[in-house]
N, C-alpha and C positions, 0 to 999 in steps of 0.2 A: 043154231045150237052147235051145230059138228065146227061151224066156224071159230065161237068163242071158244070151243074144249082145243082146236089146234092152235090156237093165236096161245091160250095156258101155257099148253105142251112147249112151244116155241119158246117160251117167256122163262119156262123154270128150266128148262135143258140149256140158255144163255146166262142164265143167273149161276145155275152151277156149275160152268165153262168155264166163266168168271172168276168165281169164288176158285177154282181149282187149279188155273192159270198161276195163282198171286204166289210170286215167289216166296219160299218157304226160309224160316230166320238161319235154318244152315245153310243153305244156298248164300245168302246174303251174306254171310257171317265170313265163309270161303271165299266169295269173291271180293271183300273189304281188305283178309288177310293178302289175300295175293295181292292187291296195288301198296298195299303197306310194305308188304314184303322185298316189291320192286324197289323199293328205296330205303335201302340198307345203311348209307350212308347221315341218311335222317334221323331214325329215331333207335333206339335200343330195347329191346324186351318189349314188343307191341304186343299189347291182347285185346281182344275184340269180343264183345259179347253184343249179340242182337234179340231183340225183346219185343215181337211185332213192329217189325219195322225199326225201329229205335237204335242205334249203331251209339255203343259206350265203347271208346279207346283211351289207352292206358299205355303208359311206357313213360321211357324219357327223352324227349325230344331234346335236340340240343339250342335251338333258340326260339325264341317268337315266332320267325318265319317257317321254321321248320312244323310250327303247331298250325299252323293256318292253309300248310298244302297239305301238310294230311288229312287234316278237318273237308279240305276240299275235295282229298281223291275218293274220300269215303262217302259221299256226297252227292260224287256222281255214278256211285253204283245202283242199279235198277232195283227197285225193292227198299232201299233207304229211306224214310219218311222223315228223321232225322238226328242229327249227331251231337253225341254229347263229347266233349272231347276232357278227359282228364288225365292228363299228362302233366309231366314236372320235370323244371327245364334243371338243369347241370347248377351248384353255387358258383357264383361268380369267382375268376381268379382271384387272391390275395394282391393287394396295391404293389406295385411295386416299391420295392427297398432303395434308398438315396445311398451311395456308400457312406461310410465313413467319412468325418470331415478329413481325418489324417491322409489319407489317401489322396485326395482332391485337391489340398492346400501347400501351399510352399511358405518356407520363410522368407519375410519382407529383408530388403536390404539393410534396413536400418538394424535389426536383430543379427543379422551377417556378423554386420563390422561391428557389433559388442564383443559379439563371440572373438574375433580375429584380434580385436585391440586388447580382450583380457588375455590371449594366450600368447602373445608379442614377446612375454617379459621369458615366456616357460619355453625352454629349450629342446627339441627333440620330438614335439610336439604338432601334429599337423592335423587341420579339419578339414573334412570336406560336408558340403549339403546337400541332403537326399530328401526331399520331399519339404516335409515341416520337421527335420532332426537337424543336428548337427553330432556328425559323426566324428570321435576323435580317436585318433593311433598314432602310437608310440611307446617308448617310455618314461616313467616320470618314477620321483621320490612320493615317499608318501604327504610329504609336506603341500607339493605341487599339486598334487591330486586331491586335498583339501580345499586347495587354492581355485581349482579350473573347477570343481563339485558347488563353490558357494558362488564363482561367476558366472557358471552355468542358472542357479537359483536365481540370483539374483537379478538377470539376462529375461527371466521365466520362457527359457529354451526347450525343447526336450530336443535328449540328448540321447546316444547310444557310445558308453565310454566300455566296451567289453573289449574293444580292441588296443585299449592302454596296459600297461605291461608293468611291473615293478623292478625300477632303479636299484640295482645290487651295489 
């Protein structure tokens, strides 16, 4: 009798050791926050909410991987039973932009020598080429500048004629 009342006594003073032992969800919650915390570089605005055992994180991590070591450093804290991880990664950059084709291309040789053989006859008159234009400077009559504006059209050149001047 005295034996089974002390084997009790042993039995419920380890149960409630036990039970009083078990890490408590702010302990837990504290120690999640600091491994989180250690890596600053991973995630932004972390919060941590524990719920018996239960670890909910929250923030925004900045890729995949970054979601999967935290999921892990919270994981292996004592007291964790387990993690729910809700985080939300960064929108992806915008595609990159291709420039302009005007930027990229030049004029072919053959569109050259249109330009060069309509301005032969026009006196005073010089081009040069910068990209995909043909740039002209000088002076010219208004007649001539009628003239080099329909060979240019008709060429389908683009042109930059601002530095053409009017013949007095």
């Amino acid at each position: 009798m005295k034996l089974t009342k002390l084997l009790m006594a042993i039995a419920i003073i380890t149960t409630v050791s036990f039970v009083s032992c078990k890490p408590k969800d702010a302990d837990i919650k504290a120690a999640v926050e600091a491994k989180l915390n250690a890596m600053p570089d991973m995630i932004k605005g972390a919060t941590v909410d524990v719920t018996d055992g239960v670890a909910t994180l929250s923030g925004e991590c900045k890729d995949d991987m970054c979601k999967a070591e935290c999921e892990k450093a919270a994981k292996e804290v004592k007291g964790v039973k387990s993690v729910v991880a809700n985080f939300t990664l960064p929108a992806p950059p915008p595609p990159a932009v291709a420039p302009p084709a005007s930027l990229t291309t030049t004029m072919d040789a053959a569109a050259q020598q249109k330009v060069k053989d309509g301005l032969k006859d026009i006196k005073g008159v010089t081009v040069t080429f910068e990209g995909d234009k043909a740039v002209l400077t000088g002076d010219v009559s208004k007649a001539d500048r009628m003239k080099i504006m329909q060979m240019l059209a008709a060429a389908k050149v683009k042109s930059d004629v601002s530095k053409l001047g009017d013949k007095k």
